[in-house]
SETORRO-765342 format. One line per field, with one value per residue: residue number from 1; residue in one letter; x, y, z of N, C-alpha, C, O in turn. Coordinates in Angstrom, 1 decimal, decimal comma, m for minus. Atoms other than C-alpha are relative to their C-alpha. Layout:
N
baro: NUM  ...
volum: A  ...
n.east: X  ...
n.north: Y  ...
n.up: Z  ...
ca.east: X  ...
ca.north: Y  ...
ca.up: Z  ...
c.east: X  ...
c.north: Y  ...
c.up: Z  ...
o.east: X  ...
o.north: Y  ...
o.up: Z  ...
***
This chain:
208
baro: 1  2  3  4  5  6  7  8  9  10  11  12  13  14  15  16  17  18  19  20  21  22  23  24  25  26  27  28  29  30  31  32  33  34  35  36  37  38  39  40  41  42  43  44  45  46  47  48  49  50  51  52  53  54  55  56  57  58  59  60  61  62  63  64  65  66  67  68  69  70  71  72  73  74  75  76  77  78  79  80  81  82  83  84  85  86  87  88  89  90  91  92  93  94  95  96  97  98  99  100  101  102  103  104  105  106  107  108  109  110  111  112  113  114  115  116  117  118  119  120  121  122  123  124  125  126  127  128  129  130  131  132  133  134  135  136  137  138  139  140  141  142  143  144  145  146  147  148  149  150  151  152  153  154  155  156  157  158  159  160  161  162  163  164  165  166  167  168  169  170  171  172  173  174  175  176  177  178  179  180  181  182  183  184  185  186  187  188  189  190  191  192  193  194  195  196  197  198  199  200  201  202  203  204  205  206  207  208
volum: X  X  X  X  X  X  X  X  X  X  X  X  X  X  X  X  X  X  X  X  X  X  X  X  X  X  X  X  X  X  X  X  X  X  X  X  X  X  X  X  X  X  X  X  X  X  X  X  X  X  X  X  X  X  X  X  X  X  X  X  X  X  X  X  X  X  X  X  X  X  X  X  X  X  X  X  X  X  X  X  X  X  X  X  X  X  X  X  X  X  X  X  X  X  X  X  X  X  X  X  X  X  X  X  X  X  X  X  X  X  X  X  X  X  X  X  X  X  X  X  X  X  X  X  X  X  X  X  X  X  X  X  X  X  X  X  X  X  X  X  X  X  X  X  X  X  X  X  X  X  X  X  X  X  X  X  X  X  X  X  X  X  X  X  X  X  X  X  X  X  X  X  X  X  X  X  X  X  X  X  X  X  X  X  X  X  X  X  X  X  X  X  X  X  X  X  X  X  X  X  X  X  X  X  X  X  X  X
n.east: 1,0  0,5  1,1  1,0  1,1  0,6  1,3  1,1  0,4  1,5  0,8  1,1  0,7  0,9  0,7  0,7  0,3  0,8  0,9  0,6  0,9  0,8  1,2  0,9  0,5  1,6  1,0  0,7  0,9  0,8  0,1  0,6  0,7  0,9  0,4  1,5  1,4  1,1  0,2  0,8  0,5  0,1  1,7  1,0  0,5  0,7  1,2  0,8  0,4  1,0  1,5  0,2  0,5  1,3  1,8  0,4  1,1  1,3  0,2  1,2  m0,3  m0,9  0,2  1,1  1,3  m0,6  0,7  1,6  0,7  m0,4  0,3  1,2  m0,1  0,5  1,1  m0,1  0,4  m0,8  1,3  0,0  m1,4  m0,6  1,4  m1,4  m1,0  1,2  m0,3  m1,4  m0,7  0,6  m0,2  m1,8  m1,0  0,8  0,8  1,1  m0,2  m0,6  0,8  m0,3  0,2  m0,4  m0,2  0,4  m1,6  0,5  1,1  0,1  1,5  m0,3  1,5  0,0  0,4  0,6  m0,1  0,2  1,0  0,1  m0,7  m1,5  m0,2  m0,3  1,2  1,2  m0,2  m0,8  m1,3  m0,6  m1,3  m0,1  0,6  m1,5  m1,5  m1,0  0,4  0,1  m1,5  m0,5  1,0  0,0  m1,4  m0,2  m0,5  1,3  m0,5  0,2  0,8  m0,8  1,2  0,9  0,7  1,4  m0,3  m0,2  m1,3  m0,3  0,8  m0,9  0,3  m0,4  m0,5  0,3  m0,9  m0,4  1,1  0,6  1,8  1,2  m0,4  0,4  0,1  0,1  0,5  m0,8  m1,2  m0,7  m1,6  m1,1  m0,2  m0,7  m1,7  m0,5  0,2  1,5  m0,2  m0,5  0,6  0,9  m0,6  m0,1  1,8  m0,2  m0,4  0,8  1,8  m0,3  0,0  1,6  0,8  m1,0  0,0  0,8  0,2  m0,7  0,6  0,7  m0,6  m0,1
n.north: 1,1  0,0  m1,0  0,6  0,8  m1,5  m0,6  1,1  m0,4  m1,3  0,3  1,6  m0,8  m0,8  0,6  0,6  m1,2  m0,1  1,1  m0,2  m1,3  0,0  0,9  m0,9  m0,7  1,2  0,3  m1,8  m0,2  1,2  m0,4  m1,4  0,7  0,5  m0,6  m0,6  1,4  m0,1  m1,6  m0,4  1,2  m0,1  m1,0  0,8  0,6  m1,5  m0,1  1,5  0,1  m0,9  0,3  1,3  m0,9  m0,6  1,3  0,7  m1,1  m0,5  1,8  0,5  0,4  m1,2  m0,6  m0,7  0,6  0,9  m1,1  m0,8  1,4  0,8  m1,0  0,4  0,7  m0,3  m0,6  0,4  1,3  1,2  0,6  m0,6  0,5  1,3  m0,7  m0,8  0,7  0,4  m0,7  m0,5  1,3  0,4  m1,4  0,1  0,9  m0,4  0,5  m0,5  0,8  0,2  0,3  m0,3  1,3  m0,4  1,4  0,2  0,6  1,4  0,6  m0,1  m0,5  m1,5  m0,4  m1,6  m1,8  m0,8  0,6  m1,1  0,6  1,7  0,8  m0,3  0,2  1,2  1,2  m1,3  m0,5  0,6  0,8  1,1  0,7  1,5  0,1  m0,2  0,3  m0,8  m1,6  0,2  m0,2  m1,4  m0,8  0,0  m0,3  m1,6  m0,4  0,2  1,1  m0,8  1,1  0,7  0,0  1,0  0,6  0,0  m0,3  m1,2  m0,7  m0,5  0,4  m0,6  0,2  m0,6  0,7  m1,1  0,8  1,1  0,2  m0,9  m0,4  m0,7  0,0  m0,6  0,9  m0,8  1,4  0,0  m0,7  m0,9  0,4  m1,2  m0,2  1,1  m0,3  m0,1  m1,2  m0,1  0,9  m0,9  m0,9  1,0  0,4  m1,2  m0,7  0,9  m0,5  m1,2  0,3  1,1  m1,2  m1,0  1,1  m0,4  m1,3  0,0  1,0  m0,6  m0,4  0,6  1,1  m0,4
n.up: m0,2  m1,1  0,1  0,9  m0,7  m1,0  0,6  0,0  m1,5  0,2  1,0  m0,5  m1,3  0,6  0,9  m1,1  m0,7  0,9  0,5  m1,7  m0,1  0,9  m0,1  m1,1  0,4  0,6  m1,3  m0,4  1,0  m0,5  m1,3  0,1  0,6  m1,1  m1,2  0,4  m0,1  m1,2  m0,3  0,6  m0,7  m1,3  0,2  0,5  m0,9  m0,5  0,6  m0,4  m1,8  m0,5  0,8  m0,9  m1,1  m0,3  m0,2  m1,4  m0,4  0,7  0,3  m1,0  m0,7  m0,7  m1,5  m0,4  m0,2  m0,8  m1,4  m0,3  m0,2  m1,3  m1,3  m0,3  m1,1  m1,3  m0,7  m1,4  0,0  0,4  0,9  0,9  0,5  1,2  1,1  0,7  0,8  1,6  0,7  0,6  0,8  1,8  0,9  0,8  0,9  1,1  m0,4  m0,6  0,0  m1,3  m1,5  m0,9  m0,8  m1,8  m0,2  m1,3  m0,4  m0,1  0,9  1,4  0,9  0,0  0,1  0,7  m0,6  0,8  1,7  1,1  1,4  m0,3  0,5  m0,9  m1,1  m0,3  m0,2  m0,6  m1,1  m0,9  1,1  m0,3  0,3  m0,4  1,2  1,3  m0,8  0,4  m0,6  m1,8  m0,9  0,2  m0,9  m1,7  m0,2  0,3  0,8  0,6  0,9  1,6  0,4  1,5  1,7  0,5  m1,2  m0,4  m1,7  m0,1  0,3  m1,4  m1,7  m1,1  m1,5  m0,8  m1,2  m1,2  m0,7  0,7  0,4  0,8  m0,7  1,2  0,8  1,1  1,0  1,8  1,1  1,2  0,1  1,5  0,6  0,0  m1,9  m0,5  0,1  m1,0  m0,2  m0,9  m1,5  m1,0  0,2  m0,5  m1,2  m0,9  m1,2  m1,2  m1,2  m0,4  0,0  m1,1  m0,8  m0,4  m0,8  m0,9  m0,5  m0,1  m0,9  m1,0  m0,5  m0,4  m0,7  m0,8
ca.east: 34,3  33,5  31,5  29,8  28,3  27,8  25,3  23,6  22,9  21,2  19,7  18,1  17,1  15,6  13,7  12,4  11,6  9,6  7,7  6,7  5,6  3,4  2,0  1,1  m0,4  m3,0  m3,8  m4,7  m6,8  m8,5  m9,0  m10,5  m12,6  m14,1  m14,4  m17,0  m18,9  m19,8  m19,8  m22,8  m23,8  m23,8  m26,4  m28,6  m29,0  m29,9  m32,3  m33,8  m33,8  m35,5  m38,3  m38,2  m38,5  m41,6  m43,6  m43,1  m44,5  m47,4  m48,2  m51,2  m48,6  m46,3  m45,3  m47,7  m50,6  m48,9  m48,9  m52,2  m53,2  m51,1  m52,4  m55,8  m54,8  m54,5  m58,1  m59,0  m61,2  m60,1  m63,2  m62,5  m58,3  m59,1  m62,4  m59,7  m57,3  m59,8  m60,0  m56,4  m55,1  m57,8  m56,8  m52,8  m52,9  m56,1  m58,8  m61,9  m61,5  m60,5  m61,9  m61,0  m60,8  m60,9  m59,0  m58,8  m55,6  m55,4  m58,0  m58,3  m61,7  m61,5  m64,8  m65,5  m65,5  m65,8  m65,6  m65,5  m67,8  m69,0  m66,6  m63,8  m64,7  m64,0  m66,6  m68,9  m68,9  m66,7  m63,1  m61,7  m57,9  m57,8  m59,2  m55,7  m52,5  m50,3  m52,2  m52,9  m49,1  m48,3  m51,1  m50,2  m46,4  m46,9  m46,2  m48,1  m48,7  m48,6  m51,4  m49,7  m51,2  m54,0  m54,7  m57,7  m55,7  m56,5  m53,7  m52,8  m53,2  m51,7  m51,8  m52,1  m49,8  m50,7  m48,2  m47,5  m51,2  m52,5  m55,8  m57,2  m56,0  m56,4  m57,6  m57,1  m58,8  m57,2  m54,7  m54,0  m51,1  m49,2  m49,5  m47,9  m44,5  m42,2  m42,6  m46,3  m45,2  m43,4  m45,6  m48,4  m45,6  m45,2  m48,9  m49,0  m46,7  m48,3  m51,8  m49,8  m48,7  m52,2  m53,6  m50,8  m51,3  m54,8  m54,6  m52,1  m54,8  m57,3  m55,7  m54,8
ca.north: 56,4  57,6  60,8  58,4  56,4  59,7  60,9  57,5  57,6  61,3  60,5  57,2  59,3  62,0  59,6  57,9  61,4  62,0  58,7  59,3  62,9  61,7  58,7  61,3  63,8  60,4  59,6  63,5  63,3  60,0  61,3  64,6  62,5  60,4  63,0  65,1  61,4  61,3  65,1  64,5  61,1  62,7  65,8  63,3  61,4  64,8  65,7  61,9  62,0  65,4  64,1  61,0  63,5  65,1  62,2  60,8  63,9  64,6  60,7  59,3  57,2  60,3  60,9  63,8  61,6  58,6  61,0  62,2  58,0  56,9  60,1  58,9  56,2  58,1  58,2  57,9  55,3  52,2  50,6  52,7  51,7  48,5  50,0  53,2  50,9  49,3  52,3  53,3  50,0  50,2  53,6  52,5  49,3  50,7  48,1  47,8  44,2  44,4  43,0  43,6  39,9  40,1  37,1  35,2  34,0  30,2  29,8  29,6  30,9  34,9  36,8  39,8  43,3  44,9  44,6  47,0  44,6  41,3  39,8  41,2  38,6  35,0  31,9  34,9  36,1  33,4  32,4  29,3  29,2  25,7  25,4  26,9  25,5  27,8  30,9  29,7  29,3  32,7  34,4  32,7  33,3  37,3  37,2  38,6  35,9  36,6  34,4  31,8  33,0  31,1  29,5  30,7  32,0  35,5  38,0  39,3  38,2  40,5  39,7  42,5  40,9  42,5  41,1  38,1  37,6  38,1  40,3  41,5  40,5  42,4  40,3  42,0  39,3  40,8  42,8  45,4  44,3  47,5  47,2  43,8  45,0  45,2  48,8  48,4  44,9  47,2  49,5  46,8  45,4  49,2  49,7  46,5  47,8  51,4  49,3  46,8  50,3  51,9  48,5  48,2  51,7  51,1  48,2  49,4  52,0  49,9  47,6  50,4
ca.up: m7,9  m4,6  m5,9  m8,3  m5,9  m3,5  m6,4  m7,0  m3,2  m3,8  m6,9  m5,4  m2,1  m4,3  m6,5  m3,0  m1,6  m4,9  m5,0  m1,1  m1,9  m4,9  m3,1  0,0  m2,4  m4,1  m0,5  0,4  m2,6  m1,7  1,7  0,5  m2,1  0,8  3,0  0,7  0,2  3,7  3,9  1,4  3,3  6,5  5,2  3,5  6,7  8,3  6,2  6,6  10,7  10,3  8,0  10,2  13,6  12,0  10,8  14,1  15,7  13,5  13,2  15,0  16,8  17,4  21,0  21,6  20,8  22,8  26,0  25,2  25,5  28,6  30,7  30,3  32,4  35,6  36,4  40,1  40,1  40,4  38,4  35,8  34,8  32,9  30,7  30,0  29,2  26,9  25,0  24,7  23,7  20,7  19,8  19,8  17,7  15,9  16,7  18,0  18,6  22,7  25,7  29,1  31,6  35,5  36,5  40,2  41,9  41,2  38,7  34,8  34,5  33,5  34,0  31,3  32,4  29,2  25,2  22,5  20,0  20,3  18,3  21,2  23,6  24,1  24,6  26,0  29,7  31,0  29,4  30,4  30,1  30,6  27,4  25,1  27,5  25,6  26,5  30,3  30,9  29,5  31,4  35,0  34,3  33,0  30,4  27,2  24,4  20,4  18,9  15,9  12,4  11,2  14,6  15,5  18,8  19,7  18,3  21,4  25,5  27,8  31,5  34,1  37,3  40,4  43,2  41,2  40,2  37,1  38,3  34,6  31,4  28,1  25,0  21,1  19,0  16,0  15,2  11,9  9,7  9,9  14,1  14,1  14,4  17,3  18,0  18,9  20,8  23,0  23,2  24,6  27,0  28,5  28,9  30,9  33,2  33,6  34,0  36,7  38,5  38,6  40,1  42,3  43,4  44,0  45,8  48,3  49,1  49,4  51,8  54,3
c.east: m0,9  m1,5  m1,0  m1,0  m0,4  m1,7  m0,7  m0,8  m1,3  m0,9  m1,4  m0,7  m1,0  m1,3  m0,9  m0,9  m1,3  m1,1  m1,0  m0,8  m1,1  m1,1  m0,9  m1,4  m1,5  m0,6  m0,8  m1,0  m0,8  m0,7  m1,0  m1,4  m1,2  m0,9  m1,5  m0,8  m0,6  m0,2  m1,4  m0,8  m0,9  m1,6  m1,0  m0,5  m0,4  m0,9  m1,1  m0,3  m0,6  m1,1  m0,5  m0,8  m1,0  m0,9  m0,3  m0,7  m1,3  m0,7  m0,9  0,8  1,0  0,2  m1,1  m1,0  0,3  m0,4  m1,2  m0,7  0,2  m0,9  m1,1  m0,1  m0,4  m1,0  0,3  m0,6  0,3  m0,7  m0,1  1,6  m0,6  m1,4  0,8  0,8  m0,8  0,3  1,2  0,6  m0,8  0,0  1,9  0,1  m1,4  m1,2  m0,9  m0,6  0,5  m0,9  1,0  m0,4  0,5  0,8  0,2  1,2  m0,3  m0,9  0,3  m0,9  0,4  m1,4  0,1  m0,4  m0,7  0,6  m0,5  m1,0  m0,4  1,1  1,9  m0,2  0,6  m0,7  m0,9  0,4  1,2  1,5  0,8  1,5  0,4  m0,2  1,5  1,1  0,8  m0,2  m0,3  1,2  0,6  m0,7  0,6  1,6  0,0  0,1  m0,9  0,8  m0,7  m0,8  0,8  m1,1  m0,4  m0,4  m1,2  0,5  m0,5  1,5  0,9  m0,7  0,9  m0,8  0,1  0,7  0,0  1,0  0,0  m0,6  m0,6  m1,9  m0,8  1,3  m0,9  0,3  m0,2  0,2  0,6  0,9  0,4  1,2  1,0  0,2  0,5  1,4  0,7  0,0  m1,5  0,3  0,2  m0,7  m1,0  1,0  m0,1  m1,5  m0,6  0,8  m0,9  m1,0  0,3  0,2  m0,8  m0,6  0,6  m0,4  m1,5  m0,2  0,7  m1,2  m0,9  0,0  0,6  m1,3
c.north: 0,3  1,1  m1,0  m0,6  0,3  0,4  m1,0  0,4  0,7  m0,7  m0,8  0,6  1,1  m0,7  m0,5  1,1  0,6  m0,7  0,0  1,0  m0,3  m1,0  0,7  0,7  m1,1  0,2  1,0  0,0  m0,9  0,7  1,3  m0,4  m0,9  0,4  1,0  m1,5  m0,1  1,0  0,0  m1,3  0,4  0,9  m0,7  m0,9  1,4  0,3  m1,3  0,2  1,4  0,1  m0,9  0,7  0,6  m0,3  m0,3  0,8  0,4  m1,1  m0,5  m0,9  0,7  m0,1  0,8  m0,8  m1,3  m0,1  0,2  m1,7  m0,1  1,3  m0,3  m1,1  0,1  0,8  m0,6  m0,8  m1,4  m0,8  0,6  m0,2  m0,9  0,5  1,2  m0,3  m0,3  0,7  0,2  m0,7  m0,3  1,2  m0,7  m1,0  m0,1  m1,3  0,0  m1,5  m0,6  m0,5  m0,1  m1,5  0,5  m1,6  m0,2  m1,1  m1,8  m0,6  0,0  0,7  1,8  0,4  0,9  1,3  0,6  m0,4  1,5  m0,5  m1,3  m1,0  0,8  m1,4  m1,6  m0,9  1,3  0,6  m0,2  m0,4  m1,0  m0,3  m1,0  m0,6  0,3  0,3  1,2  1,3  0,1  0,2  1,4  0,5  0,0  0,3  1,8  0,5  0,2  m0,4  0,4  m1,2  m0,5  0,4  m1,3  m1,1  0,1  0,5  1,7  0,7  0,4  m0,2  0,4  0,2  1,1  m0,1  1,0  m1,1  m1,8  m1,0  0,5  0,2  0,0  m0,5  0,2  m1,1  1,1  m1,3  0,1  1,1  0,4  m0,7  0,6  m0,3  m1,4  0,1  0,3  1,2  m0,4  m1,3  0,5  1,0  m1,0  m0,2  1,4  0,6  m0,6  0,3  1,2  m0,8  m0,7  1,1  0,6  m0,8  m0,4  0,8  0,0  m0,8  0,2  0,7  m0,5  m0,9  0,9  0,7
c.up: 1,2  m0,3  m0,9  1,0  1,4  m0,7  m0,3  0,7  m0,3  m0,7  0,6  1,1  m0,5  m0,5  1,5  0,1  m0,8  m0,1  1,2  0,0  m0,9  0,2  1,5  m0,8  m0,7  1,2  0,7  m0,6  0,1  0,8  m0,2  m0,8  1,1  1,4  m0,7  m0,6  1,2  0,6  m0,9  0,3  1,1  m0,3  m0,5  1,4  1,2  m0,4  0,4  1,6  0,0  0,0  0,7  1,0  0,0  m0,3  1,2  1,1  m0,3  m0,5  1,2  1,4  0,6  1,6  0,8  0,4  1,0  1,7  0,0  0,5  1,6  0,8  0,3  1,2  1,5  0,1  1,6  0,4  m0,3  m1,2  m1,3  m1,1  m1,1  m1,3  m0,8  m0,7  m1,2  m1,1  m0,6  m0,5  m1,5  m0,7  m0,6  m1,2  m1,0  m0,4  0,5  0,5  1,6  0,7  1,0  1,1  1,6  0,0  1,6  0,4  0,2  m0,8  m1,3  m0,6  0,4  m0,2  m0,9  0,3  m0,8  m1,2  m0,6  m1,0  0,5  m0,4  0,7  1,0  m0,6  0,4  1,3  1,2  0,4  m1,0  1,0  m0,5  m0,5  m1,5  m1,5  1,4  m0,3  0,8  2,0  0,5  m0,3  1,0  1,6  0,2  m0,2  m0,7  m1,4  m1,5  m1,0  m0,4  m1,2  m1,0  m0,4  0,8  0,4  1,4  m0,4  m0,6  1,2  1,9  0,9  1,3  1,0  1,0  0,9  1,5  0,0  m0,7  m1,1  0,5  m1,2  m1,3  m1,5  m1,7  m1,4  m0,9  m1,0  0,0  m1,5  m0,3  0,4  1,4  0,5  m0,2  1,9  0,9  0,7  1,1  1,3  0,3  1,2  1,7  0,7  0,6  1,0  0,8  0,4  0,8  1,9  1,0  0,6  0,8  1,3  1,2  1,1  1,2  1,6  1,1  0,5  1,6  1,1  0,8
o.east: m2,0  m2,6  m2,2  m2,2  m0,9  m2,7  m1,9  m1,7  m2,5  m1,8  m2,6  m1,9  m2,1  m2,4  m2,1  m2,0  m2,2  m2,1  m2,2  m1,9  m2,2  m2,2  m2,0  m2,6  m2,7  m1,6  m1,9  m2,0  m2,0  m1,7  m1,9  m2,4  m2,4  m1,7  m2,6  m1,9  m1,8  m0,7  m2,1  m1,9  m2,0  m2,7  m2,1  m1,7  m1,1  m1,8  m2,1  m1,5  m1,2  m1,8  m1,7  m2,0  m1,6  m2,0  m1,4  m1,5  m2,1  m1,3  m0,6  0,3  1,5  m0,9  m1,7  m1,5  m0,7  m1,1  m1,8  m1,7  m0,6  m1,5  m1,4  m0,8  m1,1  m1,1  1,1  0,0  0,4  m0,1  m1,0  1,5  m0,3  m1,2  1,0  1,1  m0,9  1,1  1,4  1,4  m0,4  m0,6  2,5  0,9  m1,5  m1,3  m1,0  m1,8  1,0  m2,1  2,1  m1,6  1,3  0,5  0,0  1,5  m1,1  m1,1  1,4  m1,0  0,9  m2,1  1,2  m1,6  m1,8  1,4  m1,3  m1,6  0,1  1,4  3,0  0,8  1,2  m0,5  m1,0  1,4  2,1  1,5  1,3  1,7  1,2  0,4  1,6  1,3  1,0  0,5  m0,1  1,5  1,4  m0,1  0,8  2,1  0,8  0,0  m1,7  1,9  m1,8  m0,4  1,2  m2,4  0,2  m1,0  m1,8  m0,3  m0,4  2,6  2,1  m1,9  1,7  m1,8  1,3  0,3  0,4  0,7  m0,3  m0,1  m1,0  m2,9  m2,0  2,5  m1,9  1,3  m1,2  1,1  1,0  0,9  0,8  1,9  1,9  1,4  0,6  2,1  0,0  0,1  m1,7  0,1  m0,5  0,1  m0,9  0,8  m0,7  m2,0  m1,2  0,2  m1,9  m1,1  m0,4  m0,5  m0,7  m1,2  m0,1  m0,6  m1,5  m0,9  0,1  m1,4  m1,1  m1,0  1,1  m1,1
o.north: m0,2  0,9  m0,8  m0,5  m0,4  0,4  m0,5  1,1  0,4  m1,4  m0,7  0,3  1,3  m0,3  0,0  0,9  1,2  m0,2  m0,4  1,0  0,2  m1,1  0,3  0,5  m0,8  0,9  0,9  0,3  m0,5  1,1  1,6  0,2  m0,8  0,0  1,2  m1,3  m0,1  1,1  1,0  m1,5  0,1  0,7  m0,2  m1,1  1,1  0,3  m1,1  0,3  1,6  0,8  m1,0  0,6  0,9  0,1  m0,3  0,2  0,9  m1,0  m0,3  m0,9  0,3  m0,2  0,4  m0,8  m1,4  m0,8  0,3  m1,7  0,0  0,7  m0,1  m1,0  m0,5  2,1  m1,4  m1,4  m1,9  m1,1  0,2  m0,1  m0,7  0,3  1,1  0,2  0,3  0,3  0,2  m0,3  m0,8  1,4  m0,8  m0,9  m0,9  m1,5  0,9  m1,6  m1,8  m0,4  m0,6  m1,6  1,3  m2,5  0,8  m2,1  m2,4  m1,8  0,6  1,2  2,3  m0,2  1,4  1,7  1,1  m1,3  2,4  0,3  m1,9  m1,9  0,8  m1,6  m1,7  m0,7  1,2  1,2  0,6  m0,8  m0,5  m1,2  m1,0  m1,7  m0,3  1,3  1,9  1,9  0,9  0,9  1,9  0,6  0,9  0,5  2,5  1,7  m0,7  m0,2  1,0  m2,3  0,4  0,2  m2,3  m2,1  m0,9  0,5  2,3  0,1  0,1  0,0  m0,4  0,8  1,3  0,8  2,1  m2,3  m2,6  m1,9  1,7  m0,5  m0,4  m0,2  m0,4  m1,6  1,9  m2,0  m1,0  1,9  m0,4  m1,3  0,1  m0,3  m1,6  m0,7  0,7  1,1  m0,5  m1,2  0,2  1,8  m0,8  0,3  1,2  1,2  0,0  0,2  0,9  m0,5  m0,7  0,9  1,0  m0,3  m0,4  0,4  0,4  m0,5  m0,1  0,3  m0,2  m1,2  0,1  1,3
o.up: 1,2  0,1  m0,9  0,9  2,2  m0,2  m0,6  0,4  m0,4  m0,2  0,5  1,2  0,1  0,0  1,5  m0,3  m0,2  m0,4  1,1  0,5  m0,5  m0,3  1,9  m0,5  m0,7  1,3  1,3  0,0  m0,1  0,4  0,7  m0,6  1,0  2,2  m0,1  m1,1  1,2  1,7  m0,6  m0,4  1,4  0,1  m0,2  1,4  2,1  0,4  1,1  1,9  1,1  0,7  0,8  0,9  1,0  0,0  1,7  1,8  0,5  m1,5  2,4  2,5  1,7  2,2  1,8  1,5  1,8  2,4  1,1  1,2  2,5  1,6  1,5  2,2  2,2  0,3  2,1  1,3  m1,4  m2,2  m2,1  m2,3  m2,3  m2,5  m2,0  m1,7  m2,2  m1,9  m1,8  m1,3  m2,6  m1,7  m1,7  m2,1  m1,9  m1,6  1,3  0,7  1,7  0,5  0,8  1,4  2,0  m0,8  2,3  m0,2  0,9  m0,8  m1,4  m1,7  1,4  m1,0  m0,7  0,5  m0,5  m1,3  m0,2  m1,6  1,4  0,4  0,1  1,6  m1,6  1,6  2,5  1,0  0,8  m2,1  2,0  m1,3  m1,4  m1,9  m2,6  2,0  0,6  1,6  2,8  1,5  0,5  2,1  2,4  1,4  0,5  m0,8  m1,7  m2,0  m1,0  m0,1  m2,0  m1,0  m0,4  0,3  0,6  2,3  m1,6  m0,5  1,2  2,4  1,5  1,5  1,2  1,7  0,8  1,6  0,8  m1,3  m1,1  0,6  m1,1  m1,1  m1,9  m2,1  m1,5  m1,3  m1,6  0,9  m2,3  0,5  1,0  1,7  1,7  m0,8  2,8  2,1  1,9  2,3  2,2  0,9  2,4  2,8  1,7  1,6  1,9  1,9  1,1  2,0  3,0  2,0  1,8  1,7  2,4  2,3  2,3  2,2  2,6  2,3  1,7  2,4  1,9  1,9
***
């Protein structure tokens, strides 16, 4: 009786030993199965980020050309930054729709520097803040404001702040479809700094 239920035992330990090896050898095969899916995932998204890496290089908004914009920036003349700017802001978001505002610590009224077309500026020479609340409190706080579709607001009103003052702020009456995306937002916000840096920079000198 004893050996009988000696070789159950085995039997039943074999049978285990079997069912363990057979459910390792599925999972191996699973495993080897999922591994050439994202072995053939991984090279497809390689291929993708290399095609991605060489639009974005050879793409009007590519880095190279990007650098070739901002460098324009550092001219030496001070009188010359926000007319530069001008340009480079209507080359990035592909407009021709810019104007350039001097503004005056404490005031609403913005004088016009410069304009790409007529239909860049804003009630002519003079722009009166005071006139769209929304855009005045963005302006005197720093910050630059997205016009609501189908308002009649400018598309874009980015404030230059020069020690906590906005000095000059950049008006883009309209704005391409394709260039209303977050990428160019950011893009805007970083040229406003640079622009706040160069004026900055300028001012310092000045002032010694």
């Amino acid at each position: 009786m004893e050996f009988v239920f000696v070789g159950l035992m085995v039997s039943y330990t074999a049978n285990m030993l079997r069912e363990d090896a057979r459910s390792v050898r599925q999972d191996l095969e699973m495993l080897k199965e999922e591994y050439e899916d994202l072995k053939d995932i991984n090279e497809e998204n390689v291929l993708i980020k290399n095609e991605y890496e060489q639009r974005l290089l050879t793409s009007k908004s590519g880095f190279p050309k990007l650098y070739g914009l901002i460098s324009r920036l550092m001219v030496q003349e001070p009188d010359r930054i926000l007319l530069e700017a001008m340009q480079v802001i209507s080359e990035l978001v592909r407009t021709d729709t810019v104007a350039v505002y001097h503004g005056q610590a404490g005031s609403p009224w913005l004088r016009l520097v410069g304009a790409l077309s007529e239909s860049s500026v804003m009630d002519g020479k003079s722009w009166n803040l005071s006139d769209s609340p929304k855009i005045c409190d963005a302006v005197m706080r720093g910050e630059l404001y997205q016009g609501e579709f189908g308002s009649g607001e400018p598309a874009i009103v980015m404030p230059i702040v020069c020690q906590d003052v906005p000095e000059a702020v950049v008006l883009i009456k309209k704005l391409p479809y394709e260039c209303e995306t977050l990428y160019h937002i950011n893009l805007l916000k970083t040229m406003s700094l640079l622009l706040r840096r160069r004026m900055e920079k300028f001012d310092s000198f000045l002032m010694c």
